[in-house]
N, C-alpha and C positions, 0 to 999 in steps of 0.2 A: 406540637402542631396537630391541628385534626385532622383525623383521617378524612379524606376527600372522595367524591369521585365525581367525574366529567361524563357525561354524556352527548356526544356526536350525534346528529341525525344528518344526517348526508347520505335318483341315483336308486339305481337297484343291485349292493353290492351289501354281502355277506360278510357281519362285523362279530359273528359268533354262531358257534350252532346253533344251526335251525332257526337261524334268526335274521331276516333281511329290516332295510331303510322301513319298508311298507307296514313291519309289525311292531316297532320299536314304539317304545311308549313315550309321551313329549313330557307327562308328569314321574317323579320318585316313584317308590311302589311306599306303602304306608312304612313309617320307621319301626326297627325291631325294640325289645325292651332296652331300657336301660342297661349297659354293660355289656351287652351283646353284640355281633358286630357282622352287618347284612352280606349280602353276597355278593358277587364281582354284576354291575349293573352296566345297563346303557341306556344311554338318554340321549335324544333328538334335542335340538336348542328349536326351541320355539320362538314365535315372532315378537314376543315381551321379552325374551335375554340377548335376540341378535344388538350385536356392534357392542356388547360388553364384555369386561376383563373377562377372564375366565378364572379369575379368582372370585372376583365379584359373585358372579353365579352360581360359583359354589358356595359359597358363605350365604345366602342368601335360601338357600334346595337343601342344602343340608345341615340343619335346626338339629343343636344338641351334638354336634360333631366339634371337637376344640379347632381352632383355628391354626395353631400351631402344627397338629396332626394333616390338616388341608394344603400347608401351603410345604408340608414334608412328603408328601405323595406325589405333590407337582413338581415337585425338584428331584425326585425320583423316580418319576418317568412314569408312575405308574399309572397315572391319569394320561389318557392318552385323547386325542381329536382326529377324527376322523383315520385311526391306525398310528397315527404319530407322535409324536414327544410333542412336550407344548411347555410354553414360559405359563407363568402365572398370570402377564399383563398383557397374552395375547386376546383380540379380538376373537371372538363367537360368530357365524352367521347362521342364521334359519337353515336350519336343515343339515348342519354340520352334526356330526356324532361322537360323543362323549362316551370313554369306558370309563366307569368307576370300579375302584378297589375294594376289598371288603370295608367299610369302617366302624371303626366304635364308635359307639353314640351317646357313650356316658361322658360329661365332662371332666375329667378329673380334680381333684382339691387346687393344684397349683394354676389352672388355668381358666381363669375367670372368665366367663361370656360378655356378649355387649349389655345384655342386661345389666352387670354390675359396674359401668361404666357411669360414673357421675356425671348430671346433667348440667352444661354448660354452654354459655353464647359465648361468640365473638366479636370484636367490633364488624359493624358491618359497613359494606361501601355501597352496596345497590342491591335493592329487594323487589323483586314483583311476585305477583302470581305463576311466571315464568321460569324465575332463578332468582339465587341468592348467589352473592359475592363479598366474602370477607376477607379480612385482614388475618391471615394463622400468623400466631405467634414462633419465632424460635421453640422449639425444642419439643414441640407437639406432633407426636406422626399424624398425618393425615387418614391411617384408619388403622386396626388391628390387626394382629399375624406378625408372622414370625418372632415373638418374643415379646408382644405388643402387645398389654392385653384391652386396651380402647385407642381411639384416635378422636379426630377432631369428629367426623361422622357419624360415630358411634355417641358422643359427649350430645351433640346437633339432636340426632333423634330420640335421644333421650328427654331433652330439654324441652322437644316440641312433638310429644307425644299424639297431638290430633294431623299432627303430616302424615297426608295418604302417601306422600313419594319425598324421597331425596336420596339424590344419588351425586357421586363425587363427577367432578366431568372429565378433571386431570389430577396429575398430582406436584405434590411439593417434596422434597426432602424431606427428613423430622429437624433437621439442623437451618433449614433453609424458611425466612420468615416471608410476608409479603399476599400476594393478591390470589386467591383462592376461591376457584366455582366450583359453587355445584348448581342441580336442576331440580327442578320442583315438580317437571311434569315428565314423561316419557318423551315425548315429541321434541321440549328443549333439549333433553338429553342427547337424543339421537342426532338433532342438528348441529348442536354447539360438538359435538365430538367428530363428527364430519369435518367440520370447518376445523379442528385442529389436525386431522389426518390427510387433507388437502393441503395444511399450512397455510393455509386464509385467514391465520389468527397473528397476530405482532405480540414479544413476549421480549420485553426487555429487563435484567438483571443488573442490578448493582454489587458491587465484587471489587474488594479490598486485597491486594496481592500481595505477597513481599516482594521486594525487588523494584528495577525500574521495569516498567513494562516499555521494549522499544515502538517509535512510534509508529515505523514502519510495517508491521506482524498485525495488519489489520481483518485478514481473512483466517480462520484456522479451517483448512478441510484434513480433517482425520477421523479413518474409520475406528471404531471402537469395538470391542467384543465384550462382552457381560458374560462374569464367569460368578460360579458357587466356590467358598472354600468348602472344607471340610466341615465347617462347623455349620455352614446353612448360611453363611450371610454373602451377602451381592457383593461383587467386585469387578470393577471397568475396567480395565488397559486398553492402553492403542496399540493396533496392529498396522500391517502391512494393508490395501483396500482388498487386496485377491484372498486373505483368507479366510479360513473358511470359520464362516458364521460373524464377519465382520460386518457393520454396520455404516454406512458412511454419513458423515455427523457434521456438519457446517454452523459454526459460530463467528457473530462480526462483532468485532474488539475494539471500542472507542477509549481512546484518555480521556478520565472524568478533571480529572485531578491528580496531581503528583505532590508526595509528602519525602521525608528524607527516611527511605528506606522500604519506602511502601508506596503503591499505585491504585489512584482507585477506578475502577472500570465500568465502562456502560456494555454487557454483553447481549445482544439481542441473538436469538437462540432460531439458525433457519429449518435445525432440524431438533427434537424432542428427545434423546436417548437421556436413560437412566446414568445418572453422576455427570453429563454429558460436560459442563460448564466448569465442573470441579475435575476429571482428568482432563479436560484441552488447557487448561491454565497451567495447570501442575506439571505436563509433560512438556511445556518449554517453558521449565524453571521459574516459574512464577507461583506457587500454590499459593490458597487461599487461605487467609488470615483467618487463625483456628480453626480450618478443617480435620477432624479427627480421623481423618479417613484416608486422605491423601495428601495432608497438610505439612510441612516443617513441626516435627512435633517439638524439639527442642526450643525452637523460636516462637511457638505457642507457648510453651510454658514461660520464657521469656516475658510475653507482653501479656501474659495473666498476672504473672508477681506483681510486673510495672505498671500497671495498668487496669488491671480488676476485670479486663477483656474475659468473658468465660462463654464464647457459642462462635458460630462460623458466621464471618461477615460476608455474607452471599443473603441478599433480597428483592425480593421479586417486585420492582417498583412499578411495573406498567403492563396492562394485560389489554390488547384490544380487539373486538372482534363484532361480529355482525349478531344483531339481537336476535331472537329465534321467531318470533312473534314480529314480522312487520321490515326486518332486514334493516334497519339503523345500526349507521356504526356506533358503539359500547366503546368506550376508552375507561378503564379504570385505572389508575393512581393510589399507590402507597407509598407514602414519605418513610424516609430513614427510620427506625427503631432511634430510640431517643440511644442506646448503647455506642447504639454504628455512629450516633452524629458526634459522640460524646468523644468518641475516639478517633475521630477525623478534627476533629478543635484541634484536640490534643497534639497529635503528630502533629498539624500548623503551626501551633503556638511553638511548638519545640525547633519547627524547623529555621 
């Protein structure tokens, strides 16, 4: 089936010696040599990084820093925002204050830059001079870091070397396929990620379960907390709503379809947390078919033997939201992975 898409029109406080808000510099200071490794800095976010990650900005300021080293500093607190601890994918605003740690600036042998990220397209669903909207594939993270050494955005600006701007506007899982923006201009940027932190955007997933899903469990409200193992990678559990550093996360759960032994679900997502769709499924007993992360792993390697099944059936069928340029409603559309369809036959014909 081809890919498709529709279009609708319808402070003055002291962050270090002898150093206040007023003297702070909004640029880096020049990088040291190669191998060397600068001194504990502070940075003003200026009015071209507000309302971005704060990984983003870093990746972006500090040229010749590994990425893997950026996104271990931010897990370790040592990057701090305005005095405080901070996630990797918190929001910046103008005038907020960033410490930086000393860092190396040489990249070392095993950890390749985006430069050496090969250049690549995707299928695409809508392009203007505003933004682009494609189709990611399973199994592509959506940008570099933590053990990553490119992503689809890295692969993107590679490919299209005379782009003054592109920047990611949300994210996807690496495991997770389906409907994928980014921006072309600054201004789309800021507005289309407004409109997702408002939730003025509609985000419905397709999501293959084990189990019957019952019909009745059509609201999930549970808070989530986002924890680091040991080793540096993300991990979600649900909590309790009152503690502390919980999240509260709302997913609405439709029957697409029922197979014998498996459910397949339309989740429309009222709030954004990280794993968000894959722990609400998995913590009442329904995980998603091939999730490697909080999946039945037994029952995955099951329906890989029988089945030739090898990535997580979670895709992002439907993304829609108001255009940045002129305020139309945008509905984009990604049909099934020819795998996912191939394997819903399947389970039918069986049942």
């Amino acid at each position: 089936m081809p890919r498709t898409a529709r279009v609708n029109s319808d402070k003055s406080s002291t962050y270090g010696p002898n150093v206040t808000l007023r003297s702070i510099r909004t640029k880096l200071p020049a990088p040291a040599a190669p191998g060397a490794a600068t001194a504990v800095q502070w940075l003003t976010v200026d009015a071209e990084s507000a309302g971005q990650r704060l990984d983003n900005v870093l990746l972006r300021l500090l040229k010749g820093v590994p990425k893997t080293h950026i996104y271990r500093v931010i897990r370790s607190g040592e990057v701090r925002l305005n005095k405080g601890r901070v996630q990797a994918d918190s929001r910046v605003a103008e005038g907020d204050v960033l410490r930086l740690p000393p860092m190396r600036l040489a990249a070392q042998p095993d950890e390749p830059q985006a430069a050496s990220a090969p250049p690549r397209e995707f299928p695409v669903l809508l392009e203007d001079e505003h933004l682009l909207a494609i189709d990611k594939p399973a199994g592509v993270a959506v940008h570099g870091g933590s053990g990553v050494s490119f992503g689809v955005i890295e692969q993107l600006r590679r490919s299209r070397p005379d782009a003054k701007f592109l920047e990611l506007v949300h994210r996807l899982d690496k495991e997770t396929s389906g409907v994928l923006l980014l921006a072309k201009k600054r201004s789309a940027l800021n507005a289309l990620q407004d409109q997702f932190r408002a939730r003025d955007t509609a985000k419905i997933y397709s999501a293959l379960v084990f189990g019957a899903w019952p019909d009745k469990l059509k609201v999930i409200d549970q808070a989530l907390l986002r924890t680091t193992t040991a080793a540096g990678d993300r991990h979600v559990k649900p909590v309790a709503a009152d503690a502390e550093g919980a999240q509260r996360s709302i997913s609405l759960v439709r029957v697409a379809c029922r197979y014998e032994g498996a459910t397949l679900l339309d989740v429309t997502l009222k709030t954004g947390r990280t794993h968000q769709i894959r722990v609400h499924l998995a913590s009442h007993g329904h995980p998603i078919v091939g999730d490697p992360k909080y999946g039945d792993f037994a029952r995955n390697k099951t329906l890989t033997k029988a089945h030739g099944f090898e990535r997580m059936f979670l895709h992002a069928r439907l993304l829609a939201f108001d255009h940045p340029a002129g305020g139309a409603r945008v509905t984009l559309e990604s049909p099934l992975p020819d795998a996912c369809v191939l394997l819903c036959e399947t389970l039918a014909a069986a049942a």
